[in-house]
C-alpha positions as CSV (number, residue, x, y, z in Angstrom):
1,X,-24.6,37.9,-53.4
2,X,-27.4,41.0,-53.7
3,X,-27.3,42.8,-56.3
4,X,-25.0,45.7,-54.3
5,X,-22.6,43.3,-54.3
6,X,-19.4,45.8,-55.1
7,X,-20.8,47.4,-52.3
8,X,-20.9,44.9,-50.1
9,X,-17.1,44.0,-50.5
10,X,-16.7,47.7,-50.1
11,X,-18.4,47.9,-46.8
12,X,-16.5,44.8,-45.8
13,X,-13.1,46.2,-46.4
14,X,-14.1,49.3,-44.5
15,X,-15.8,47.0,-41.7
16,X,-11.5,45.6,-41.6
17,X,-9.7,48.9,-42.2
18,X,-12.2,50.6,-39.1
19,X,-11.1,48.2,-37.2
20,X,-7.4,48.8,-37.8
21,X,-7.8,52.1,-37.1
22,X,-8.9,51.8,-34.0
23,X,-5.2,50.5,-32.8
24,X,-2.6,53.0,-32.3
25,X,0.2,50.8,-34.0
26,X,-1.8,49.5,-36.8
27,X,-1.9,50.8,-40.8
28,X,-4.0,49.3,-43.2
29,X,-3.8,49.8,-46.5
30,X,-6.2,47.7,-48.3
31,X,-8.1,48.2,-51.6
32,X,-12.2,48.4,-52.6
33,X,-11.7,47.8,-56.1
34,X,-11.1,43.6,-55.1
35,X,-9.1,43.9,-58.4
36,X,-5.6,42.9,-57.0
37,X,-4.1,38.9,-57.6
38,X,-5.0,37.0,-54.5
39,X,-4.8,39.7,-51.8
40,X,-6.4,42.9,-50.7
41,X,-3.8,44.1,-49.3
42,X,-1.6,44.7,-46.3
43,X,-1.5,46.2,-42.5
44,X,1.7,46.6,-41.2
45,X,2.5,46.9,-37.2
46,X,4.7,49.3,-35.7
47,X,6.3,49.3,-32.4
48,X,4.6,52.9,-31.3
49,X,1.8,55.4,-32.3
50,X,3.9,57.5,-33.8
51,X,4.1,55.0,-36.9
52,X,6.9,55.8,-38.6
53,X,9.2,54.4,-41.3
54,X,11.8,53.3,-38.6
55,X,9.5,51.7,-36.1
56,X,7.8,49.4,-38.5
57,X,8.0,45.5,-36.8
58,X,6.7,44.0,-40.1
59,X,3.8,43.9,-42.7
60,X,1.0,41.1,-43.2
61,X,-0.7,40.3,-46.3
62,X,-4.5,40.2,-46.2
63,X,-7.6,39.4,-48.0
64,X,-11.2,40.2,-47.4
65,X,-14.5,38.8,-48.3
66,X,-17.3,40.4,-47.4
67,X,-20.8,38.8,-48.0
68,X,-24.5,38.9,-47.6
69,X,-26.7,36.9,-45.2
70,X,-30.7,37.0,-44.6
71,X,-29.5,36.1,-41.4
72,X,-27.6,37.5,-39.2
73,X,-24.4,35.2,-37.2
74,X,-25.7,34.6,-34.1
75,X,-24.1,36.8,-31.3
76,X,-23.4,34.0,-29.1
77,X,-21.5,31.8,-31.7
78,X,-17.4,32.7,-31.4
79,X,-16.7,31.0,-35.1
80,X,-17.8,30.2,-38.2
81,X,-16.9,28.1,-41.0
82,X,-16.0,29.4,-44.4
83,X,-14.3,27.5,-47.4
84,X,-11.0,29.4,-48.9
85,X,-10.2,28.9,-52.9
86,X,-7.3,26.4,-53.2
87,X,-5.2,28.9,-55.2
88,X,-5.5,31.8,-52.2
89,X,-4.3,28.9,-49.6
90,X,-1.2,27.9,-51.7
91,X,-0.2,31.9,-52.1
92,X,-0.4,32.2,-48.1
93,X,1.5,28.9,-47.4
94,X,4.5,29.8,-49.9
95,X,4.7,33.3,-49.2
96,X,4.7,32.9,-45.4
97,X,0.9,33.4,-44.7
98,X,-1.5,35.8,-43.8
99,X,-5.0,37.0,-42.4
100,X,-8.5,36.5,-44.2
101,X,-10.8,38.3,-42.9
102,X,-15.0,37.2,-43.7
103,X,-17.5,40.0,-43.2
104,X,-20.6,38.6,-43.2
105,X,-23.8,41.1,-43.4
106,X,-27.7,41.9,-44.2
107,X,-28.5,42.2,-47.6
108,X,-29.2,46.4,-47.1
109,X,-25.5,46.4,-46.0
110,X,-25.9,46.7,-42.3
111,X,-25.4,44.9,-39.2
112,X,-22.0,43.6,-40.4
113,X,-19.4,41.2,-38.3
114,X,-15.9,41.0,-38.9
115,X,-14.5,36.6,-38.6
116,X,-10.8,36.1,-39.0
117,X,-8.7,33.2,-39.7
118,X,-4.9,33.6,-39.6
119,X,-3.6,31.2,-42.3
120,X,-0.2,30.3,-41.1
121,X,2.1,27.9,-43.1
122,X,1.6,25.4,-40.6
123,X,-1.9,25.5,-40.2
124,X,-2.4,25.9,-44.2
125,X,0.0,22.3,-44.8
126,X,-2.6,20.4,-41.9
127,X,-5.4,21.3,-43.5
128,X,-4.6,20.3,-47.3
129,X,-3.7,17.0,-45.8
130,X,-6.8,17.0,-44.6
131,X,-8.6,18.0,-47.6
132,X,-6.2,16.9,-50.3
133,X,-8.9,17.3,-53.4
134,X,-11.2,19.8,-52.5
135,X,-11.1,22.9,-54.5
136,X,-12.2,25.1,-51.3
137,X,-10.7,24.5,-48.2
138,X,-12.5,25.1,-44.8
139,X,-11.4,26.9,-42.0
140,X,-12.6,27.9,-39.0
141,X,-12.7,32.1,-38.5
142,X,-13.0,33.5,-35.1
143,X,-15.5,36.4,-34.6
144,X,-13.6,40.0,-34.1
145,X,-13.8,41.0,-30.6
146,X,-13.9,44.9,-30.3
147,X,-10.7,47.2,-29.0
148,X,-7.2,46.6,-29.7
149,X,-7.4,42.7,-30.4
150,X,-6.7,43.4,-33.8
151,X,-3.1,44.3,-33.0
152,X,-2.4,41.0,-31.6
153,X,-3.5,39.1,-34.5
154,X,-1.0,41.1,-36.6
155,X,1.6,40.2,-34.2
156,X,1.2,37.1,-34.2
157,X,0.6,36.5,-37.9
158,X,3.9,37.9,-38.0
159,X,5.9,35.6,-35.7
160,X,4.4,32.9,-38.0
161,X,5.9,34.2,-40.9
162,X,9.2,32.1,-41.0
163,X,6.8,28.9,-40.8
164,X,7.1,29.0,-44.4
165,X,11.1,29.2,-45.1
166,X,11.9,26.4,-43.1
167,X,10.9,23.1,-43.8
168,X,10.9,19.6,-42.3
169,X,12.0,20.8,-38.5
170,X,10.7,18.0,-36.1
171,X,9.0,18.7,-32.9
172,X,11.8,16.7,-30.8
173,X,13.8,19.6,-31.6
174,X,12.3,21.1,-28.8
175,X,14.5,18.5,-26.3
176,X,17.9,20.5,-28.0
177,X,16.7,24.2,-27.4
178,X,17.8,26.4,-24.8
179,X,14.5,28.3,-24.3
180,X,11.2,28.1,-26.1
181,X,8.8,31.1,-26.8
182,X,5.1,30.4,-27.4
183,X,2.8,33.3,-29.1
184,X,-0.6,33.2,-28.2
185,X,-3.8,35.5,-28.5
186,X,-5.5,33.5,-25.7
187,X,-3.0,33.3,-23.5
188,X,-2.7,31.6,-20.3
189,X,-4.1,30.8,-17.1
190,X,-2.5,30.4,-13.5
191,X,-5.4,28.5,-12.3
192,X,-6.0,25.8,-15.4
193,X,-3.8,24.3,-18.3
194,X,-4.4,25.6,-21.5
195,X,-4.2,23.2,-24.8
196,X,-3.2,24.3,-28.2
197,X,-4.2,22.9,-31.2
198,X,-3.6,24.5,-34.6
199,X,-7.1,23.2,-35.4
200,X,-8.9,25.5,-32.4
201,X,-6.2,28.2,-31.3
202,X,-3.7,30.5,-33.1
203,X,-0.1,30.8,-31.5
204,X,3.8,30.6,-32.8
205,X,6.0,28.2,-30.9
206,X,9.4,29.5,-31.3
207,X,12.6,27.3,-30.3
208,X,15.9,29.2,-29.8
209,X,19.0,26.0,-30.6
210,X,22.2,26.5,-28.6
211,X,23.8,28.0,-32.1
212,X,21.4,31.1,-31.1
213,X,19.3,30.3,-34.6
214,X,15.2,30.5,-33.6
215,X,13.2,28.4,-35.6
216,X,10.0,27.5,-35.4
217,X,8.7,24.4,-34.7
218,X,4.8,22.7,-35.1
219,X,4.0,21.4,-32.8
220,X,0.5,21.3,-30.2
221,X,1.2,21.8,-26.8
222,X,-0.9,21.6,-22.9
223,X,0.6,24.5,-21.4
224,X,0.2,23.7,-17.6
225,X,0.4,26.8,-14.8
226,X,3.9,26.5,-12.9
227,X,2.0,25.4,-9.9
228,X,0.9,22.2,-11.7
229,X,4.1,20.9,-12.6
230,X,6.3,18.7,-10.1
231,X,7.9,20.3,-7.7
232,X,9.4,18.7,-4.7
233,X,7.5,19.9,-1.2
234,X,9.2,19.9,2.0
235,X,6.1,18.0,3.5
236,X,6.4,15.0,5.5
237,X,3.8,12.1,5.0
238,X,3.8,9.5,7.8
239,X,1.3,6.5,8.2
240,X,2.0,3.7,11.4
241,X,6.1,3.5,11.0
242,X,6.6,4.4,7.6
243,X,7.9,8.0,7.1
244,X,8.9,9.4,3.4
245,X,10.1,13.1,3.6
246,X,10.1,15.9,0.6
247,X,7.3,14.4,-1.8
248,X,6.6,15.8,-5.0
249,X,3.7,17.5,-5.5
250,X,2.0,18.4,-8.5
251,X,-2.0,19.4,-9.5
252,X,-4.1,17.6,-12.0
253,X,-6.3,19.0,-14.1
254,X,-9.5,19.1,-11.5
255,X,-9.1,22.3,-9.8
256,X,-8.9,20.3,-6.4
257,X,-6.7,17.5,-7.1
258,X,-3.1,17.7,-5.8
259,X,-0.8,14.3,-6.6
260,X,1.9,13.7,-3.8
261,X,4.4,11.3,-5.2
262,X,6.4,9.8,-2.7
263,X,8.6,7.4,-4.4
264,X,8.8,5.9,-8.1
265,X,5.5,3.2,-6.5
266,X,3.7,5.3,-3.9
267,X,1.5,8.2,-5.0
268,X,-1.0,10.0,-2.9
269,X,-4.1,11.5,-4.5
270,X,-6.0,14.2,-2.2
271,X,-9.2,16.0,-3.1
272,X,-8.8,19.1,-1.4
273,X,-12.3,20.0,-1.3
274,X,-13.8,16.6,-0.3
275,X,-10.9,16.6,2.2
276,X,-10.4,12.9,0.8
277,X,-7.2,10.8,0.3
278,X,-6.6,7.6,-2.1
279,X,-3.6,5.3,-2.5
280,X,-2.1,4.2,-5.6
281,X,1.0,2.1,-5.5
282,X,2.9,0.1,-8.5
283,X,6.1,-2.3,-7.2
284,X,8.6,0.1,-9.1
285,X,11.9,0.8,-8.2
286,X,14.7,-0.6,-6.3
287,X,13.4,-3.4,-4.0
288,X,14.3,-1.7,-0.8
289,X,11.9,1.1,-2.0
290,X,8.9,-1.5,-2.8
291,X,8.8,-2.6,0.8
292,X,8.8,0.7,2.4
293,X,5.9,1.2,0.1
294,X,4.4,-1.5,0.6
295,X,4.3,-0.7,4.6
296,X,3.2,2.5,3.7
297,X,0.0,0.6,2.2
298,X,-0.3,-2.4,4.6
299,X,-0.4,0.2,7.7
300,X,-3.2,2.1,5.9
301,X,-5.3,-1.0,5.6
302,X,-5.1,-1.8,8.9
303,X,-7.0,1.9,9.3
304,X,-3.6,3.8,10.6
305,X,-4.2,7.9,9.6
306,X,-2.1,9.5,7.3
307,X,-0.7,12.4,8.4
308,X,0.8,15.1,6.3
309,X,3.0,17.7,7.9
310,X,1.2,16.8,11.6
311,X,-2.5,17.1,10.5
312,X,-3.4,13.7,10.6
313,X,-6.6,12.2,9.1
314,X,-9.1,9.7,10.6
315,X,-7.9,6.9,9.0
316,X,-9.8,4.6,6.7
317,X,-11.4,1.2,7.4
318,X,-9.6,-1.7,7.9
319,X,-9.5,-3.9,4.8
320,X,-8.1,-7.3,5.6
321,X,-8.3,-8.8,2.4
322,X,-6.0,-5.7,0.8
323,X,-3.7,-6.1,4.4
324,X,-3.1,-10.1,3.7
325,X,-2.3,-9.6,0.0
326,X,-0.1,-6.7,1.3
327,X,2.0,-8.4,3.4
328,X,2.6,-11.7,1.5
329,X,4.1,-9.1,-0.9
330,X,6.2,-7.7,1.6
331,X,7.4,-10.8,3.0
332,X,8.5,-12.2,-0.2
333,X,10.2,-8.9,-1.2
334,X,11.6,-9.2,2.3
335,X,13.0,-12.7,1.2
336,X,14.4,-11.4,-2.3
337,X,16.8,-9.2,-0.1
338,X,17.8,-11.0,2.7
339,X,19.1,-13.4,-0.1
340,X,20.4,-11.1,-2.3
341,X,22.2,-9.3,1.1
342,X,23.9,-12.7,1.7
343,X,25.0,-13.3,-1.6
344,X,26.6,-10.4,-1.3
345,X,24.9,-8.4,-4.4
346,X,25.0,-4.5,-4.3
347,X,21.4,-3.0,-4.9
348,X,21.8,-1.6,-8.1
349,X,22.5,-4.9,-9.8
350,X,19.9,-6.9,-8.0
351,X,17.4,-3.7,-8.9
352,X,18.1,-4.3,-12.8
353,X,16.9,-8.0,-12.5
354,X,13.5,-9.4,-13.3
355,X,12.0,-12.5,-12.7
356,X,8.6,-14.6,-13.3
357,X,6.3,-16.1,-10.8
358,X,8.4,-19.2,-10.5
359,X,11.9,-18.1,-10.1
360,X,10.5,-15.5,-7.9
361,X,9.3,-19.0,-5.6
362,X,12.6,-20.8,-6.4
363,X,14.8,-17.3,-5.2
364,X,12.8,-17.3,-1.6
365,X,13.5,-21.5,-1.3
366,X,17.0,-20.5,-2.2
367,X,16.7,-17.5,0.4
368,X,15.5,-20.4,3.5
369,X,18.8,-22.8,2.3
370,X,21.3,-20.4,1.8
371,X,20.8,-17.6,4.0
372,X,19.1,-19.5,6.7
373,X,20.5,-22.8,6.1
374,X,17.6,-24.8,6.2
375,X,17.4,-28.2,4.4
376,X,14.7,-28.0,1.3
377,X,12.7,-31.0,-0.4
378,X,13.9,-31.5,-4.1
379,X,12.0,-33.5,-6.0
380,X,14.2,-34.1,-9.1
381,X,16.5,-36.2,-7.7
382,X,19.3,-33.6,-8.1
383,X,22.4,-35.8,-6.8
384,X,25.3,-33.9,-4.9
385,X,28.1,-31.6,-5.5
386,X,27.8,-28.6,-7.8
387,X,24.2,-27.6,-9.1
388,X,23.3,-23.8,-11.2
389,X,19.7,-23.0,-10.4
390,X,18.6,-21.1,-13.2
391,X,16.5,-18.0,-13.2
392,X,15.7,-17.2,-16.6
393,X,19.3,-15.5,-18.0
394,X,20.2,-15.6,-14.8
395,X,21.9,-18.4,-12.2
396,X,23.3,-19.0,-8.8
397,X,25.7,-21.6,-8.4
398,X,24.9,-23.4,-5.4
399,X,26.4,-27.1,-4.0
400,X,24.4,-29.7,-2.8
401,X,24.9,-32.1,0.1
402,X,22.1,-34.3,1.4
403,X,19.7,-33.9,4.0
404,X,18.0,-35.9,6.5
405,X,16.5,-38.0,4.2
406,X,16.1,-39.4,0.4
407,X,14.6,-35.8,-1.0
408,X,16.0,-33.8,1.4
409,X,18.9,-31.5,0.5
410,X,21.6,-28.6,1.7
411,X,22.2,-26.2,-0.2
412,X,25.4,-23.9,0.2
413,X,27.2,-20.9,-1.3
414,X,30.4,-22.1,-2.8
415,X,31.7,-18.8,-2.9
416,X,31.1,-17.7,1.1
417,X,34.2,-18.0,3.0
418,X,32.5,-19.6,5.8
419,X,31.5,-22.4,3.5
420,X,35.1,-23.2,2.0
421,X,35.4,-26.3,4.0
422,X,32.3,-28.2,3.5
423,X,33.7,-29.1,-0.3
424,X,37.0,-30.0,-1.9
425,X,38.6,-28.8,-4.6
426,X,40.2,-31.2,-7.4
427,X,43.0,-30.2,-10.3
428,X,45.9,-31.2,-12.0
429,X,49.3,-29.7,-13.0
430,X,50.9,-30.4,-16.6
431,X,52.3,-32.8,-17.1
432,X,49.9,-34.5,-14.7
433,X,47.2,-37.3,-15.3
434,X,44.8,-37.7,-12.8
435,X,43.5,-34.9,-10.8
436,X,44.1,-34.9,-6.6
437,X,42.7,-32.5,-4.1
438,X,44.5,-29.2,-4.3
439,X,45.0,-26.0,-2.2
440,X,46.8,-23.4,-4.6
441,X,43.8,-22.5,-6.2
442,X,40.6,-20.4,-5.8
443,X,36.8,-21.6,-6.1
444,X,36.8,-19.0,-8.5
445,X,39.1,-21.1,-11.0
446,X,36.5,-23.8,-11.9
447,X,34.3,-20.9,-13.7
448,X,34.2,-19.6,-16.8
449,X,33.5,-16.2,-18.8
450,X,29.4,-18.0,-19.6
451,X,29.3,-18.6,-15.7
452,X,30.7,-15.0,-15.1
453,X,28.2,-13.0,-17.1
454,X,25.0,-14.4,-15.3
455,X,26.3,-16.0,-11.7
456,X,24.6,-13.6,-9.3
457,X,27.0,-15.1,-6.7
458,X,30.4,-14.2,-7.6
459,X,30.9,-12.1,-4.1
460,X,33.4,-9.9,-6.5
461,X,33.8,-7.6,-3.5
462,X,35.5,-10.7,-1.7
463,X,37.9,-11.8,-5.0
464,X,41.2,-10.1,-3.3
465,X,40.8,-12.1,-0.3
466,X,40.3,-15.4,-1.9
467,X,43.8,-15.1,-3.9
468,X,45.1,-13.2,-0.7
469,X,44.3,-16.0,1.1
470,X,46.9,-18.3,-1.2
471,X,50.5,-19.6,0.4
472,X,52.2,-19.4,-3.1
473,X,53.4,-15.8,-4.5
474,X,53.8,-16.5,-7.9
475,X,50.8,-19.0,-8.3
476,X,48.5,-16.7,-6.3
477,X,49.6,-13.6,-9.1
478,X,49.2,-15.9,-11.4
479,X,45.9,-17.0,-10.8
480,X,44.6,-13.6,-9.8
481,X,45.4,-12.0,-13.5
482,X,43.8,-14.6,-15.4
483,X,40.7,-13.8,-13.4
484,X,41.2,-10.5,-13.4
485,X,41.0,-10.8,-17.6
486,X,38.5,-13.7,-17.6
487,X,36.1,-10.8,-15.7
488,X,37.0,-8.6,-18.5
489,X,36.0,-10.8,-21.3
490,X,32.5,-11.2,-19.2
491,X,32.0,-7.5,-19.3
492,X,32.0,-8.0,-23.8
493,X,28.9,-10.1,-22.9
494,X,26.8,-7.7,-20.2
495,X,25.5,-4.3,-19.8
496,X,25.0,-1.1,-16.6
497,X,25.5,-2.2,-14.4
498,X,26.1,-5.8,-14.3
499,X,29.2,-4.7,-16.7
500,X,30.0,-2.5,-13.7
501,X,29.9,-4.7,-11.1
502,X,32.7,-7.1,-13.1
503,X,34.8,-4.7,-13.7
504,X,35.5,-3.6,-10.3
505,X,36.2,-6.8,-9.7
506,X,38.9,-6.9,-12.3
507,X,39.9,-3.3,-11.3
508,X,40.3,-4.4,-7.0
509,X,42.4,-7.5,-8.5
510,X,45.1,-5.5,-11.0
511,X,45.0,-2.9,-8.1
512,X,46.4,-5.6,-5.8
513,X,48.4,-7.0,-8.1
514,X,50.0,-3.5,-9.1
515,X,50.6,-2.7,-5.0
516,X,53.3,-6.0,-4.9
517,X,54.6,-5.3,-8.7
518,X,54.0,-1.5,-9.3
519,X,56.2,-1.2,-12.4
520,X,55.2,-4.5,-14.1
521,X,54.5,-3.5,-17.6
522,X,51.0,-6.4,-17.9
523,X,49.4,-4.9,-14.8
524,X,49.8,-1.3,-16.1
525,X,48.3,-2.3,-19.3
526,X,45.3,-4.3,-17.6
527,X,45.1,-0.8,-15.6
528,X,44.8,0.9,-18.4
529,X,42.3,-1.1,-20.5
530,X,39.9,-1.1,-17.3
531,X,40.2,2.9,-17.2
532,X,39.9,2.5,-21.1
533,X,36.5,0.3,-20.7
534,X,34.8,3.3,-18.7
535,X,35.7,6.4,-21.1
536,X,38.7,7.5,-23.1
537,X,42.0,7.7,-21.4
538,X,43.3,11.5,-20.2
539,X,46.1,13.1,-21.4
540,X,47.7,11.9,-18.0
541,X,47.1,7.9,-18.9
542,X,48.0,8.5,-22.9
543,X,51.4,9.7,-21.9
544,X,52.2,7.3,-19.7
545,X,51.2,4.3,-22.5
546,X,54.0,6.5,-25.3
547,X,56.5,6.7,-22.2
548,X,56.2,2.5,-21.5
549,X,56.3,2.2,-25.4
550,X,59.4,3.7,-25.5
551,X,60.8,1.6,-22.9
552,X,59.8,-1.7,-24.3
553,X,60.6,-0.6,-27.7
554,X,64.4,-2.6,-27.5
555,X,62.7,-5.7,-25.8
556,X,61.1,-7.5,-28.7
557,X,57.9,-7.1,-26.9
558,X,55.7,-6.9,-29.8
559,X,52.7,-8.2,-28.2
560,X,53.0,-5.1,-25.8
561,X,53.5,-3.1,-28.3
562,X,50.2,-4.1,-29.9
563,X,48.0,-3.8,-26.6
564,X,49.7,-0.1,-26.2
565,X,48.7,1.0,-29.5
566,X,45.1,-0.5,-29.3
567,X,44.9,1.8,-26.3
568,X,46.3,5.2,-27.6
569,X,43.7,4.1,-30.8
570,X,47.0,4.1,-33.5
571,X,45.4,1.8,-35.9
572,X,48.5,2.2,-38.3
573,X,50.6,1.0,-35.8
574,X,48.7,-1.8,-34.5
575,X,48.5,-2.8,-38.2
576,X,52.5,-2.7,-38.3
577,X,52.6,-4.3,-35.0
578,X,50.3,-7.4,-35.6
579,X,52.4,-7.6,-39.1
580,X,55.5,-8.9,-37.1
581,X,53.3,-11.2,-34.9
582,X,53.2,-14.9,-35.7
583,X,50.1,-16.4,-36.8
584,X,49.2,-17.9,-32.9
585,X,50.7,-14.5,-31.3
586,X,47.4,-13.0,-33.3
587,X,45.0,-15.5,-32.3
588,X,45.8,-15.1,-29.2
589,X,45.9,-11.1,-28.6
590,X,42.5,-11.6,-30.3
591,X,41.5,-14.1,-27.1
592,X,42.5,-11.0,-24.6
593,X,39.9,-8.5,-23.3
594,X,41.9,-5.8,-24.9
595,X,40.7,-6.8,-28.4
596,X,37.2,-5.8,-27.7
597,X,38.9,-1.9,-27.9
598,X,39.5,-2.6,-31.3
599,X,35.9,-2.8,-32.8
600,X,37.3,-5.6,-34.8
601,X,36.4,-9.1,-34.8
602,X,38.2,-11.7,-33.2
C-alpha cells in the first residue's frame, strides 16, 4: 500500500458509493474511517426513486477494499482474483452474505476500477471446501460495468439471503416443486443455452414446494431456450414404405443442429446449414417398434430419400454391407414376433423380456417348429413327450414327437387348442393306483406355480375355454378355482407386467365361475382379493366384505371369516379369527394366495 493509504480506501469507498448513486433505487451508506468489525457498511434497494421508509425491498451488507497497483487491470480482462480473510467469509456465510467490492488503483489515486464478488452462503460453503486451511480464500470479482448494473447485484444479493437460514435442502427437491424461479445478472438467451456455475456466474434458484414455502436450493443448472427443448412437431418423415408421424424435435447446442426423434431407437440428426441428414438408431423399445425402425434404416441404405413434410432429399449411397446386417436384424426380430403372436403373448409382456445371443437363436428354431411346424435337428438326444426349453429365467413348454429320422424332431404347443389331440393326458382319482388316460381335466392341471411364473406359453387369454370345454359341472368348477388361485400364488413370485398378465387370468376364471354361482361366498372372496392385488378396495367392495361377514357369522365359517378380515386389513380380528382355527386350518390359509395380503410370513 502507498503511503496515502487511508486515502486510498477513502477513494475506493467513494469509487462504490458513486456508483450507487447513480441508480435511482439504490442508498449506500458506507463508512471511510474502515474502523467498523468486518463490514463497511450497507446499501439497501428500494422498489422506486422516491426511496422511502415504506418501499425499502431489503438491505445488503458490504465491505470494500480499495488498493494500489503500478499497473493498471487490463481493460479487456472481465475478472480478477483476490483472496478474502477467513474471518470476513464466515461473517458473510452465517449472516446471510453480502457484496465485497475490490477497487484497485494507481498509486496517485487515479484511474480506479470497481471488481465485485457477491459472497452468497452457497457460494462461501463451496469454496471453503475447496480451500479448507487457507487463511485467505480466493474468489473470483467481476469488473463493474457502468449504468444501473449495480442495482441488480443488490437484487440479487438479496434473493440469496435465505441461503444461509436453511440448511441441508437437496437439489432433487426441485422434482417436488410447483414452479422454480432462477435470479440471474446475465440472464438468458433465446438463441443458445446458458450454464450456471456458482464458480463463474451469480444467480438465486428459488423452488416454491406445493405447501407454498420457497426455499432455495443449490444447485448448477444449463438453462436451454424453450425452442431447444422437446417438443412434438406435426412433421411427417417418410423413407421407401416406412412412415412415422409427429416426431419430436429438439435443437442441440450447435446453432444448426435440430434432433428429430421418431421413436424410443430412431433419431434423425439434420444440419440445417450443410443441408445434411444422419441416422442414429439403437433396438429400444417394444419389438414391433425396432422393426419399423429398422426399415426405416434398411430403406435408407438401399439410397431411398428421406422426405420430411414432402421436401424430399437426394438420398444417400447405397451401403450393402449396412443393408445385409440390417435386414438379418429385421428378419430375426420378424421371427421373435411371429412366435410370440402364436403363442399367444400380448406385447407388453413379450417387450419386458430379454435374452442373449443364444436363446435369441433357440426362440427363432422354436419360431420354424411351432409356428410353422417344421421338424428341427436336435442333437441331444431329447427323447419324446414333454420338454421346457429354457431361456434364461424364462421357458416354453413344448412336446416332442419324432421326426423323419433319428435327430429329427416335432415340436408342438401343448397349450394350442388345435394341438390337444396329438397327446394324451394321464391321472388318477383317490383312492386310485395306477394312472389311465383321462378327459375331465385340463392341460393346465399338470403345471405348477414354478411353471406359471416363467412359461411364456400359458395362452391365459384361452384358460375359460379350456375348462369351458369340460362335460362335468362340478369337476370343471372345481378345477377352474384351483387354477384360478394357483395363478394367484404365481403373481407373489413376478412383477409389471408379467404379474399382470396372471392375474387376468385368474380374474377371466372367478368371473366365469361367479356368472354360474353369483352368490357363492369363495368366488366373491377370490373377486375381491384380485381387486385387492391391484389397489385398495373402495368403499363399495369394503361394504360388501362387512355385509357377507355378517351373513356367515352363524355358519362356523371361520376360515371365511379370516380371508374377510385380511381383506378389510382388521388385524385384531384376523388375530381372533386364526385363534379358533385348528393347527392345519392355519397352515393351510397360509398356503392360499390371500395370505400374501397379510405381509406376514407363511
Amino acid at each position: 500500500m502507498s503511503s496515502h493509504g487511508a486515502d486510498i480506501e477513502q477513494l475506493g469507498v467513494i469509487a462504490v458509493t458513486s456508483d450507487a448513486s447513480r441508480c435511482p433505487r439504490l442508498k449506500a451508506y458506507i463508512g471511510t474511517n474502515d474502523k467498523t468489525p468486518i463490514t463497511d457498511g450497507h446499501i439497501d434497494l428500494y422498489s422506486n426513486s422516491g426511496q422511502k421508509k415504506d418501499d425499502i425491498i431489503g438491505r445488503v451488507e458490504v465491505q470494500v477494499k480499495g488498493r494500489s497497483r503500478q499497473k493498471p487491470v487490463k481493460k479487456n480482462k472481465p475478472t480478477i482474483s483476490y483472496a478474502v480473510n477467513r474471518a470476513d467469509i464466515e461473517y458473510f456465510r452465517k449472516n446471510g452474505g453480502g457484496i465485497y467490492f475490490y477497487v484497485p488503483m494507481r498509486p496517485d489515486g487515479t484511474g480506479e476500477e470497481v471488481f465485485f464478488a457477491i459472497l452468497n452462503p452457497f457460494k462461501i460453503e463451496r469454496e471453503l471446501a475447496a480451500q479448507p486451511d487457507a487463511a485467505k480464500v480466493s474468489f473470483k470479482f467481476k469488473r463493474l460495468a457502468l449504468g444501473g448494473s449495480l442495482e441488480g447485484i443488490v437484487g440479487l444479493a438479496i434473493h440469496q439471503q435465505d441461503q444461509g437460514r436453511i440448511k441441508g435442502v437437496p437439489d432433487s427437491v426441485l422434482d417436488d416443486a410447483v414452479a422454480i424461479m432462477i435470479h440471474t445478472l446475465e440472464g438468458f438467451s433465446q438463441d443458445r443455452s446458458v450454464e450456471l456455475t456458482l464458480e463463474t456466474s451469480d444467480y438465486a434458484v428459488l423452488a416454491e414446494l406445493p405447501s407454498g414455502m420457497i426455499i432455495p436450493v443449490d444447485v448448477d443448472l444449463k438453462v436451454f431456450p424453450a425452442h431447444f427443448a422437446p417438443h412434438e412437431t406435426t412433421n411427417v418423415i417418410v423413407c421407401g414404405n416406412v412412415e412415422f408421424s409427429r416426431p419430436w424435435a429438439s435443437r442441440l447446442e450447435a446453432d444448426d443442429v435440430v434432433l428429430l426423434t421418431c421413436s424410443e431407437g430412431l433419431r434423425i440428426r439434420i444440419r440445417e446449414e450443410e443441408r445434411t441428414v444422419s441416422l442414429n438408431l439403437t433396438l429400444a423399445g417394444g419389438l414391433r417398434s425396432q422393426v419399423r425402425d429398422v426399415a426405416f434404416m434398411l430403406n435408407a441404405a438401399h439410397g431411398m430419400p428421406i422426405t420430411i413434410d414432402g421436401r424430399a432429399g437426394s438420398g444417400g449411397e447405397e451401403d450393402p454391407a449396412a443393408a445385409e446386417q440390417l435386414s438379418a436384424t429385421k428378419h430375426a426380430l420378424e421371427g421373435f414376433i411371429e412366435l410370440f403372436d402364436y403363442l399367444g403373448l400380448p406385447d407388453e409382456v413379450f417387450n419386458s423380456l430379454s435374452f442373449n445371443l443364444q436363446e435369441k437363436r433357440n426362440l427363432l428354431t422354436l419360431r420354424d417348429a411351432m409356428a410353422r411346424h417344421e421338424e428341427i435337428r436336435l442333437y441331444n438326444g431329447e427323447g419324446f413327450g414333454r420338454w421346457d426349453v429354457s431361456l434364461g429365467e424364462e421357458k416354453i413348454i413344448t412336446m416332442v414327437l419324432p421326426g423323419s429320422s433319428d435327430h429329427m424332431r416335432y415340436l408342438f404347443d401343448p397349450f394350442d387348442p388345435a394341438n390337444r389331440d396329438k397327446f394324451r393326458m394321464l391321472g388318477k382319482t383317490d383312492g386310485e393306483d395306477k394312472y389311465k388316460e383321462i378327459n375331465w381335466s385340463t392341460v393346465y392341471e399338470s403345471l405348477e406355480v414354478p411353471d406359471l411364473v416363467n412359461a411364456l406359453n400359458l395362452r391365459i387369454d384361452q384358460v375359460v375355454d379350456a375348462y369351458e370345454s369340460l362335460e362335468d359341472n362340478a369337476v370343471r368348477y372345481s378345477l377352474a378355482n384351483n387354477f384360478a388361485l394357483k395363478l394367484m400364488l404365481a403373481c407373489d413370485f413376478t412383477v409389471e407386467p408379467r404379474n399382470e398378465y396372471l392375474l387376468s387370468g385368474a380374474e377371466a376364471l372367478t368371473n366365469w365361475l361367479l356368472d354360474h354361482a353369483p352368490e357363492d361366498p369363495i368366488h366373491r372372496i377370490n373377486r375381491w382379493q384380485i381387486l385387492r392385488r391391484r389397489g385398495p378396495l373402495a368403499t363399495a367392495e369394503r361394504q360388501a366384505l362387512l355385509k357377507l361377514r355378517r351373513e356367515i357369522a352363524s355358519d362356523n365359517s371361520s376360515t371365511l371369516e379370516a380371508c374377510i378380515a385380511i381383506l378389510l386389513e382388521d388385524a385384531d380380528d384376523l388375530d381372533l379369527v386364526l385363534a379358533e382355527l385348528t393347527d392345519e386350518e392355519r397352515k393351510e390359509l397360509r398356503r392360499w394366495p390371500i395370505w400374501s395380503a397379510t405381509g406376514r410370513e407363511r
